[in-house]
C-alpha positions as CSV (number, residue, x, y, z in Angstrom):
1,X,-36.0,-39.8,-23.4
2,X,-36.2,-36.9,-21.0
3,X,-37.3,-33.6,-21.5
4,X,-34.1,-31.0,-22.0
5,X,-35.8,-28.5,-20.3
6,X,-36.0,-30.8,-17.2
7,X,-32.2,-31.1,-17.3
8,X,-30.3,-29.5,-14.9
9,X,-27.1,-29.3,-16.4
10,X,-29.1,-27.7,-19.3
11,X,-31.1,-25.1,-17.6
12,X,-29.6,-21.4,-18.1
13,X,-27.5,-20.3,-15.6
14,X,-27.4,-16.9,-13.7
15,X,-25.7,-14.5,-15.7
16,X,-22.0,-14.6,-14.8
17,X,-19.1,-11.7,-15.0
18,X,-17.0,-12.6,-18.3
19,X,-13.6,-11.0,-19.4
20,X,-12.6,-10.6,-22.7
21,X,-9.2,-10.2,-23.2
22,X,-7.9,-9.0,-26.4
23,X,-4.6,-8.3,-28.2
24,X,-2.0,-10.6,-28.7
25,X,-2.6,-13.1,-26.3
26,X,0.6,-13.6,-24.9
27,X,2.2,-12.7,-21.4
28,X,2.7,-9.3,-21.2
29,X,6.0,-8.0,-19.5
30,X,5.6,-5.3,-16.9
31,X,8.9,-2.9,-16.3
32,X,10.5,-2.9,-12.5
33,X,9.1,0.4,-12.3
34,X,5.7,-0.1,-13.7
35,X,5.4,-3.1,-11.2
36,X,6.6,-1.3,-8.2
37,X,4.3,2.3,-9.7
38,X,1.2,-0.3,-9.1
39,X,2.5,-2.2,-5.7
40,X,2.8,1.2,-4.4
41,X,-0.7,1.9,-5.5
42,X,-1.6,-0.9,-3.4
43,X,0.1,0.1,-0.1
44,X,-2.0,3.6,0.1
45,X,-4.4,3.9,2.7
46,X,-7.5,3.3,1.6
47,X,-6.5,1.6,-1.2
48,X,-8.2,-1.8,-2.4
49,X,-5.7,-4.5,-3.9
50,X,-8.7,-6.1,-6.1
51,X,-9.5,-2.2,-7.4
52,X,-6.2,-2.0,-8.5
53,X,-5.4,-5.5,-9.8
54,X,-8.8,-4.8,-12.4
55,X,-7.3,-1.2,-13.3
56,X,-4.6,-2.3,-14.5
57,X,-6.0,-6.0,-16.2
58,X,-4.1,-8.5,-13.2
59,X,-4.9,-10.7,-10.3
60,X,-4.6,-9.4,-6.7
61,X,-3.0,-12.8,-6.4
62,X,0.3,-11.2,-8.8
63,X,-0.1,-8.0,-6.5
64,X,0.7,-10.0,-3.5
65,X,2.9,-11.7,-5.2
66,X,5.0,-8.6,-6.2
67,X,5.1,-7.1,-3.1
68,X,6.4,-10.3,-1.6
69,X,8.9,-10.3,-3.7
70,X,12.3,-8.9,-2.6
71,X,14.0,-7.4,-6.0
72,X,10.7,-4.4,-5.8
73,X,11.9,-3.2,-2.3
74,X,14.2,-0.3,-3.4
75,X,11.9,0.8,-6.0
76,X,8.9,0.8,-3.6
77,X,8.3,3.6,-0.8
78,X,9.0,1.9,2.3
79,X,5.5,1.5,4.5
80,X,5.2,3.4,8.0
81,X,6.2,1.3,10.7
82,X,5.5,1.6,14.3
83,X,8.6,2.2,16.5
84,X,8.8,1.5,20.3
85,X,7.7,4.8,22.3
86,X,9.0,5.7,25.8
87,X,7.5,7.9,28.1
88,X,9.5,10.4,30.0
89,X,8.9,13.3,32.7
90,X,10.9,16.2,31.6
91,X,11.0,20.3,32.2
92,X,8.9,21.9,28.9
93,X,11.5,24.5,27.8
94,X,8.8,26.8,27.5
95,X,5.7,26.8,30.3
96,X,3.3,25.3,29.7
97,X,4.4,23.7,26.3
98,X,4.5,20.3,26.2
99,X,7.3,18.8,23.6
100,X,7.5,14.9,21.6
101,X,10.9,14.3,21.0
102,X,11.9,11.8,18.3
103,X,15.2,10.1,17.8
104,X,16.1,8.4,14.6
105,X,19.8,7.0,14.7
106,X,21.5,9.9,15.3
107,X,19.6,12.8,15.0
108,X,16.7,13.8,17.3
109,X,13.9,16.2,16.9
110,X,12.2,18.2,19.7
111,X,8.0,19.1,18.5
112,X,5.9,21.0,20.5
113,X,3.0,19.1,21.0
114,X,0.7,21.8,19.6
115,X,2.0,20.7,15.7
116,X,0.2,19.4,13.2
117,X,0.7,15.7,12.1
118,X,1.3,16.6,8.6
119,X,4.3,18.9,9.7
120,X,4.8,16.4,11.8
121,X,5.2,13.7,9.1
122,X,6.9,15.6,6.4
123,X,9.7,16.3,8.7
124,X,9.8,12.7,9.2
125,X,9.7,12.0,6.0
126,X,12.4,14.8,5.1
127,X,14.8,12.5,7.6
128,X,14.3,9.3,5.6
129,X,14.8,11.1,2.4
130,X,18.1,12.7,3.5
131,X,20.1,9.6,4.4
């Protein structure tokens, strides 16, 4: 007979992270809007999928899996994208003043070059929004 303290498969363990879930115990239903509010949560710069997934009591696996899936994408705020950028020699209308232009579809915006991303961005965004 051996010793039981001699046992590995008896010998404490480290202490481990354990959840307790309580409640009903059965699968909970999220809303589309509830599961594209969190998705969106995940998307933010900065933002940490696993963070998120224990705020709210899921997986990052269902996160990922939610933001795969197609049926969230008009609910969700679309992500920024590049878009190709081309570089052209042209007259600044005033001297001096360098200008970006962007064209989306059919509308095009002239910037001086002295603005400030965030103007620069909320007009961009005040595009998207308006179509």
């Amino acid at each position: 007979m051996t010793d039981r303290g001699d046992d590995p498969r008896t010998k404490g363990a480290p202490a481990r992270r354990v959840e307790i879930f309580t409640g009903a115990g059965r699968r909970r239903r999220w809303s589309a809007e509830d599961k594209a509010r969190i998705v969106a949560e995940s998307l933010a710069p900065g933002a940490s999928v696993s963070a998120i997934a224990r705020l709210h009591g899921l997986t990052p696996a269902q996160i990922f899996r939610w933001r795969r899936s197609g049926s969230l994408a008009s609910l969700v705020p679309a992500a920024m994208s590049f878009a190709p950028v081309v570089m052209e020699e042209r007259a600044s209308p005033a001297p001096g003043e360098s200008m970006i232009e962007i064209e989306l579809k059919d509308v095009r915006l002239r910037i001086p070059r002295s603005t400030r991303a965030s103007t620069i961005v909320a007009l961009l965004k005040a595009l998207r929004v308006g179509r």
